[in-house]
SETITOR-90277 format. One record per residue (C-alpha): residue number from 1; residue in three letters; x, y, z. Coordinates in nm, 3 decimals, decimal comma, always signed. Example, Ala and Ser with C-alpha at 12.3 -4.5 7.8 and 13.67 -1.06 7.14 Angstrom:
> pos/code/px/py/pz
> 1/ALA/+1,230/-0,450/+0,780;
> 2/SER/+1,367/-0,106/+0,714;
This chain:
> pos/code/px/py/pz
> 1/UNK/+0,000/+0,000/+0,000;
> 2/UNK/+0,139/+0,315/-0,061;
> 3/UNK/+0,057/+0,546/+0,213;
> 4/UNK/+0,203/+0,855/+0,055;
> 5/UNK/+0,090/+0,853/-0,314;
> 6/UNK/+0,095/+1,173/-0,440;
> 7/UNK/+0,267/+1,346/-0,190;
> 8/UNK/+0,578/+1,560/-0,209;
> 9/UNK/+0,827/+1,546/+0,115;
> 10/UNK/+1,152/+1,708/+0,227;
> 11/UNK/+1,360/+1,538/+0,428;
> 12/UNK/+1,659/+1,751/+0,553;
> 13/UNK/+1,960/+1,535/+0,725;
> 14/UNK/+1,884/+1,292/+0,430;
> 15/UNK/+2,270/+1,207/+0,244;
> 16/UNK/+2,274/+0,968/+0,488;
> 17/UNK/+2,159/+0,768/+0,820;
> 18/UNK/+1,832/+0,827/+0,967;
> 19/UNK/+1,760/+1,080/+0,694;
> 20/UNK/+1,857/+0,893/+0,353;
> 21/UNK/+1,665/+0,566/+0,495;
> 22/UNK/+1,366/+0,762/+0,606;
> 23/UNK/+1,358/+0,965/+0,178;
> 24/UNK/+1,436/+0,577/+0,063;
> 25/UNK/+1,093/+0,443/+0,249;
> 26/UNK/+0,893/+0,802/+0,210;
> 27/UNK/+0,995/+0,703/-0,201;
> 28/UNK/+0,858/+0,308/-0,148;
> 29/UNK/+0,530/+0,422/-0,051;
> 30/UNK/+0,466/+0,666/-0,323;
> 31/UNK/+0,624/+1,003/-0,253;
> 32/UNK/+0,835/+1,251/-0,455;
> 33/UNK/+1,140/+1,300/-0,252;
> 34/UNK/+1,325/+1,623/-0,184;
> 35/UNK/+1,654/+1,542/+0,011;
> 36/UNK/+1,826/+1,813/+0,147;
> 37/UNK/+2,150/+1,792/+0,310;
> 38/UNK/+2,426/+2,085/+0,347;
> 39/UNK/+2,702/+1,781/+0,245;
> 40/UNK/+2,697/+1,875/-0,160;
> 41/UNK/+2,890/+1,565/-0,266;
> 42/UNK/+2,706/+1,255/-0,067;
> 43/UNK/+2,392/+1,439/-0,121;
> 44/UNK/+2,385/+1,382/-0,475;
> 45/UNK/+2,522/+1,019/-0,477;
> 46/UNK/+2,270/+0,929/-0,217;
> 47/UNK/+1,967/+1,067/-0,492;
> 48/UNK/+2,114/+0,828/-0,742;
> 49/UNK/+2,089/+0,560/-0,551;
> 50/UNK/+1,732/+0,647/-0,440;
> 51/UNK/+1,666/+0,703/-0,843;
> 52/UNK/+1,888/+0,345/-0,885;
> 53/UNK/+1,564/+0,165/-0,716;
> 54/UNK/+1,320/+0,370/-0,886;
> 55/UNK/+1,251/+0,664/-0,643;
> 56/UNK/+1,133/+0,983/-0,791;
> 57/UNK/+1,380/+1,199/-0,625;
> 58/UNK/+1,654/+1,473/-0,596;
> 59/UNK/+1,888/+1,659/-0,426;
> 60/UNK/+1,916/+2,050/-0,271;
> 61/UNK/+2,190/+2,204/-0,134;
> 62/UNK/+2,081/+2,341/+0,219;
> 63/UNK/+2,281/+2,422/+0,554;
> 64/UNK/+1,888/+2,471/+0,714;
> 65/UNK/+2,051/+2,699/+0,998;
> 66/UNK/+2,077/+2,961/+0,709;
> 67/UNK/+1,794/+3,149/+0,686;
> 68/UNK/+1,767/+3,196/+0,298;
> 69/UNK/+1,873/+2,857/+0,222;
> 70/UNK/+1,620/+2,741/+0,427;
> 71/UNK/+1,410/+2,919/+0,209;
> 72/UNK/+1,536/+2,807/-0,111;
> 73/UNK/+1,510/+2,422/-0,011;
> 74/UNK/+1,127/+2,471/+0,033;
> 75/UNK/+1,112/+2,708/-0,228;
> 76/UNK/+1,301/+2,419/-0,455;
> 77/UNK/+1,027/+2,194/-0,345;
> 78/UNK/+0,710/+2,410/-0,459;
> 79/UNK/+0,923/+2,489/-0,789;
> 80/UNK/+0,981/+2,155/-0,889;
> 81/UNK/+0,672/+1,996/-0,806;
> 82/UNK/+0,437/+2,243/-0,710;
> 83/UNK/+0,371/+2,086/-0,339;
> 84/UNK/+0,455/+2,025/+0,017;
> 85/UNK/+0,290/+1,772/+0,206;
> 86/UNK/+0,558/+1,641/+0,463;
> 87/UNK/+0,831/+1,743/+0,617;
> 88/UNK/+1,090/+1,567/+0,803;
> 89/UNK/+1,311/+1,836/+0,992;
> 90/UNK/+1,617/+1,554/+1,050;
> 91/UNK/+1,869/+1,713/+1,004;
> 92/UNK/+2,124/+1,731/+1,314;
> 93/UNK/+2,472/+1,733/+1,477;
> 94/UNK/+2,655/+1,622/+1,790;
> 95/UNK/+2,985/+1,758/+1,821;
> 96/UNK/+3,245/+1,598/+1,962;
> 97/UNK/+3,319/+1,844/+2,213;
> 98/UNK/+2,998/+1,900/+2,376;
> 99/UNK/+3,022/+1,750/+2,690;
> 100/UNK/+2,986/+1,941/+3,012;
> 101/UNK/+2,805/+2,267/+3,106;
> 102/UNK/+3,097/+2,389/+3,196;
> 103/UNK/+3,344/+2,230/+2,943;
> 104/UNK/+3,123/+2,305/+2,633;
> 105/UNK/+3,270/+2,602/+2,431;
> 106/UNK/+3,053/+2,849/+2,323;
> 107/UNK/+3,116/+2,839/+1,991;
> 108/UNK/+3,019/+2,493/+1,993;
> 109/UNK/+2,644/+2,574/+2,179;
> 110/UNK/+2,593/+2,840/+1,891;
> 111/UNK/+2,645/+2,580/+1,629;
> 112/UNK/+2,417/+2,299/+1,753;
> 113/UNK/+2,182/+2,540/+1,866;
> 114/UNK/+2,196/+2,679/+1,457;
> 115/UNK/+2,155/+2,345/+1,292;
> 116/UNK/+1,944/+2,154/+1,531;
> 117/UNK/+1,663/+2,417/+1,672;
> 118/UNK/+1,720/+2,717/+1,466;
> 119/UNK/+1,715/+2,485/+1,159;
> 120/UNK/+1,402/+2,297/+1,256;
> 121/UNK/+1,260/+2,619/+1,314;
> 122/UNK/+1,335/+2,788/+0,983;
> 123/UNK/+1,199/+2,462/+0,805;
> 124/UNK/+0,885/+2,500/+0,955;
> 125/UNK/+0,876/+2,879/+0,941;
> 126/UNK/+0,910/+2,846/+0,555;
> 127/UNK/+0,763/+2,474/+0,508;
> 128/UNK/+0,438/+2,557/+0,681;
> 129/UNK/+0,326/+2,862/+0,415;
> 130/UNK/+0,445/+2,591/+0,097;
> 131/UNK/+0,229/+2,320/+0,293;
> 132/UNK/-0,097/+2,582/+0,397;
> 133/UNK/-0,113/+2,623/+0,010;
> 134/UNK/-0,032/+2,239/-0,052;
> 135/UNK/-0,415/+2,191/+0,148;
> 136/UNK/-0,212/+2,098/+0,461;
> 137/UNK/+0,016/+1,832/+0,572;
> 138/UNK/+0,235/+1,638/+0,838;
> 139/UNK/+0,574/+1,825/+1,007;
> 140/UNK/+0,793/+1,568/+1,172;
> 141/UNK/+1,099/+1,711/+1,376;
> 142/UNK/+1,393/+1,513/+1,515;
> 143/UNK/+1,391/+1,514/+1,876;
> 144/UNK/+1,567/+1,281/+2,106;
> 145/UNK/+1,505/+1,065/+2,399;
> 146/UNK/+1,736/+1,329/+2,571;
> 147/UNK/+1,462/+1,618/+2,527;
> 148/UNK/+1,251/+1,365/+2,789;
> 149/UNK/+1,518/+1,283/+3,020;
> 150/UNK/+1,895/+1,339/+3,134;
> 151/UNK/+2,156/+1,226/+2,883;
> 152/UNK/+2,366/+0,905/+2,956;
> 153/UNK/+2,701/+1,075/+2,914;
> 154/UNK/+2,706/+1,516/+2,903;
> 155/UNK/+2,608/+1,702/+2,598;
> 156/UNK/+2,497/+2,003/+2,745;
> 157/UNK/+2,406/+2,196/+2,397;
> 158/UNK/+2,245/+1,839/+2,192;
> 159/UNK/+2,047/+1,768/+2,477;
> 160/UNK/+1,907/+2,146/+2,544;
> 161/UNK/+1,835/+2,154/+2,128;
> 162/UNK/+1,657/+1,849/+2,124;
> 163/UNK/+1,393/+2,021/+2,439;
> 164/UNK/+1,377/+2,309/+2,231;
> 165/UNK/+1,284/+2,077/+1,921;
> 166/UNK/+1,019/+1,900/+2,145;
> 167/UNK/+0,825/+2,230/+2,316;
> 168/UNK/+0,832/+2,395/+1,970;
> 169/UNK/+0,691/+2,123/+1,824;
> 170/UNK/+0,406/+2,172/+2,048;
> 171/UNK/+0,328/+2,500/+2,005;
> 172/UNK/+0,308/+2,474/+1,594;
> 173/UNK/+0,104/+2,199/+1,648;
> 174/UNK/-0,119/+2,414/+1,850;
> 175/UNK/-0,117/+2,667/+1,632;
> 176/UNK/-0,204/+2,490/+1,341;
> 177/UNK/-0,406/+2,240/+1,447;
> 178/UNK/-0,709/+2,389/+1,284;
> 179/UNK/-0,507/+2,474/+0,955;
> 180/UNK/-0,464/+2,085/+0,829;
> 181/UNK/-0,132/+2,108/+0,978;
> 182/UNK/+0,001/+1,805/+1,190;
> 183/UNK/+0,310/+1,877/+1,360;
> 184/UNK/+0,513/+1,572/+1,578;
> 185/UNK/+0,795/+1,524/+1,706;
> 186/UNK/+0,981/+1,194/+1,690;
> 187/UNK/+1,229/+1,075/+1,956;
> 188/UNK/+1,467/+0,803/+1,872;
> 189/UNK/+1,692/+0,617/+2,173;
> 190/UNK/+2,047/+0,541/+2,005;
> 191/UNK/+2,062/+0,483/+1,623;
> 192/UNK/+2,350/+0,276/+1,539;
> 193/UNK/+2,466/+0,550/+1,230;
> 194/UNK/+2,783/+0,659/+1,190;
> 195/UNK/+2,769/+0,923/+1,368;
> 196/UNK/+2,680/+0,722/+1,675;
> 197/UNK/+2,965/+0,450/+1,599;
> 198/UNK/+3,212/+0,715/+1,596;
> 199/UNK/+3,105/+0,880/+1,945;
> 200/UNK/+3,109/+0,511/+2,064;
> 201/UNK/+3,468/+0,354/+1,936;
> 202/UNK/+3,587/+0,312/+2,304;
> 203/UNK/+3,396/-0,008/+2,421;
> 204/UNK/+3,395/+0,072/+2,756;
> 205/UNK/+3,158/+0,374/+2,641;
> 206/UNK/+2,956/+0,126/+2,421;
> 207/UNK/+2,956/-0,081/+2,702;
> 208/UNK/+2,861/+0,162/+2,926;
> 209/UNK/+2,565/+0,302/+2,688;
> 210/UNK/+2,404/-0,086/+2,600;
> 211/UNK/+2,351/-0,096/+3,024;
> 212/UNK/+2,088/+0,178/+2,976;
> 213/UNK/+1,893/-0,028/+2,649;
> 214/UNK/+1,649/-0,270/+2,793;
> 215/UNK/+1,688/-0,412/+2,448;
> 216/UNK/+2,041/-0,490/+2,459;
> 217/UNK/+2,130/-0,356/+2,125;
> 218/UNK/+2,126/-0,036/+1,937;
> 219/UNK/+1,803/+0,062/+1,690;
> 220/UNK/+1,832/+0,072/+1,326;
> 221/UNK/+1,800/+0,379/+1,133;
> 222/UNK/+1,533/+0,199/+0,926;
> 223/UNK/+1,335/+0,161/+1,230;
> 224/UNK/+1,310/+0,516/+1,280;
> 225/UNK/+1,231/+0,560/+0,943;
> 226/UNK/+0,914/+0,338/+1,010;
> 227/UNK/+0,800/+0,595/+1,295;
> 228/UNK/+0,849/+0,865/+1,032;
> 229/UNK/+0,639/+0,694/+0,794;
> 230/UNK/+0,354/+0,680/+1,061;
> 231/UNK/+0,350/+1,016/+1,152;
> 232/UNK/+0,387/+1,149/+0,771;
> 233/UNK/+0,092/+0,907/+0,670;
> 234/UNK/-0,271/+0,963/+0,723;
> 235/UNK/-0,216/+0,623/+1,023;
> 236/UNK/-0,173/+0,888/+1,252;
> 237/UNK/-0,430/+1,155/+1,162;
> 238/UNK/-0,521/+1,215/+1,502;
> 239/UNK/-0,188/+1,270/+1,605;
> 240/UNK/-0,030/+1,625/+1,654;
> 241/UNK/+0,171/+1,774/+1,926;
> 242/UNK/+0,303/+1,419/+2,077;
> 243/UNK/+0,635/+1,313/+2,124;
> 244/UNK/+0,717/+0,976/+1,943;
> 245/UNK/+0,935/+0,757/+2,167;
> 246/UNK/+1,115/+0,487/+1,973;
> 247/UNK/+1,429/+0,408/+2,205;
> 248/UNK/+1,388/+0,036/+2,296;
> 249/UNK/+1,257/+0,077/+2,640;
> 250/UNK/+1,498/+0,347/+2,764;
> 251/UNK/+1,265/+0,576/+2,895;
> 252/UNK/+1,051/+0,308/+3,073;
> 253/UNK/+1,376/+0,152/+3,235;
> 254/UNK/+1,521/+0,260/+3,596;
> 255/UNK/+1,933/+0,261/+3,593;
> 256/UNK/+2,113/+0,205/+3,938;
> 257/UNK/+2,431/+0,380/+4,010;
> 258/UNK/+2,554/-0,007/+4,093;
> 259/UNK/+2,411/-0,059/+3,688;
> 260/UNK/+2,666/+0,117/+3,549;
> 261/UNK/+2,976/-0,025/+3,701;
């Protein structure tokens, strides 16, 4: 069944990971696929080889903490096909060096703050006009298990974005409730991406990070892309303003000191 025939989504984040798995399934169930992503060479080699299994996509060029490229990604969407039914504000970062509250260099806060809430808010502050005169839609932003709950290991700036993300979320979804506008936000527990394998080389640290998954294992960035799916599909057309937990029981789980040793 394809549950988004004849829609047209952005996903930003999407060269790759959560984001290039989540365009790959959007494309399997019937939507044109915008993927945006500020990397300009994977970008393009991850369209091909969503156009390689018969996806109707392509690529924009878009560092969505930018203001006006922000703009031009939607914009890029309308132009080409005229629409904007979902969007999938993915894209995110988690630099090495933002640990501590008081370690964290400032520079560093200003640039996850940019990318991960400024950026989801300048895709909905241009997406939601393209998707008003689209007859509505579904906004999905990338929140974390961390915007519910303390972080495993510091990341002072991530883990303050990703709250942001998830009480902003809320109040578009207020606002546009009546306006055929869904807005949710989806929380994932840890994705085993590269991004994720890198942070966790040591494996003490992996170690140390399975003892808080009930599961015993990491999740697959094709099970997020699932969640996505739901909340971009009419499946959840009841749904707005809720936080989408997908973390393999983190959240529900209760982690000794004595745990962790």
């Amino acid at each position: 069944m394809d549950r988004l025939a004849g829609k047209v989504a952005l996903v930003t984040g999407a060269a790759g990971g959560i984001g290039f798995e989540t365009a790959r399934l959007f494309a399997a169930e019937g939507a044109r696929v915008i993927v945006a992503d500020a990397d300009t060479t994977k970008g393009p080699l991850s369209v091909e080889a969503l156009r390689a299994e018969g996806a109707d996509a392509a690529f924009v060029a878009a560092d969505v903490s930018d203001d006006e490229q922000a703009r031009a990604m939607v914009d890029f969407a309308m132009s080409t096909h005229g629409a904007l039914h979902v969007l999938f504000n993915n894209a995110g970062i988690m630099p090495a060096d933002d640990g501590g509250t008081l370690e964290t260099p400032v520079s560093t806060w200003d640039r996850v703050m940019g990318v991960n809430l400024r950026g989801v808010w300048l895709g909905c502050r241009h997406g939601i006009p393209a998707m008003l005169e689209s007859g509505g839609g579904s906004i999905i932003n990338a929140a974390s298990i961390v915007a519910l709950m303390g972080a495993a290991t510091a990341q002072i700036a991530y883990t303050a974005s990703k709250g942001g993300v998830l009480s902003m979320t809320r109040e578009i979804a207020v606002e546009y409730a009546r306006r055929g506008i869904r807005a949710n936000a989806l929380c994932p527990g840890p994705i085993d991406t590269p991004l994720l394998a890198e942070l966790l080389s040591e494996p003490a640290q992996r170690a140390r990070r399975f003892v808080h998954i009930p599961m015993g294992r990491l999740g697959q960035a094709t099970e997020i892309a699932k969640a996505a799916l739901f909340l971009a599909s009419d499946d959840s057309s009841f749904m707005t303003g809720s936080a989408m937990v997908v973390d393999g029981g983190i959240t529900a789980a209760y982690v000794t000191p004595e745990d962790e040793r």
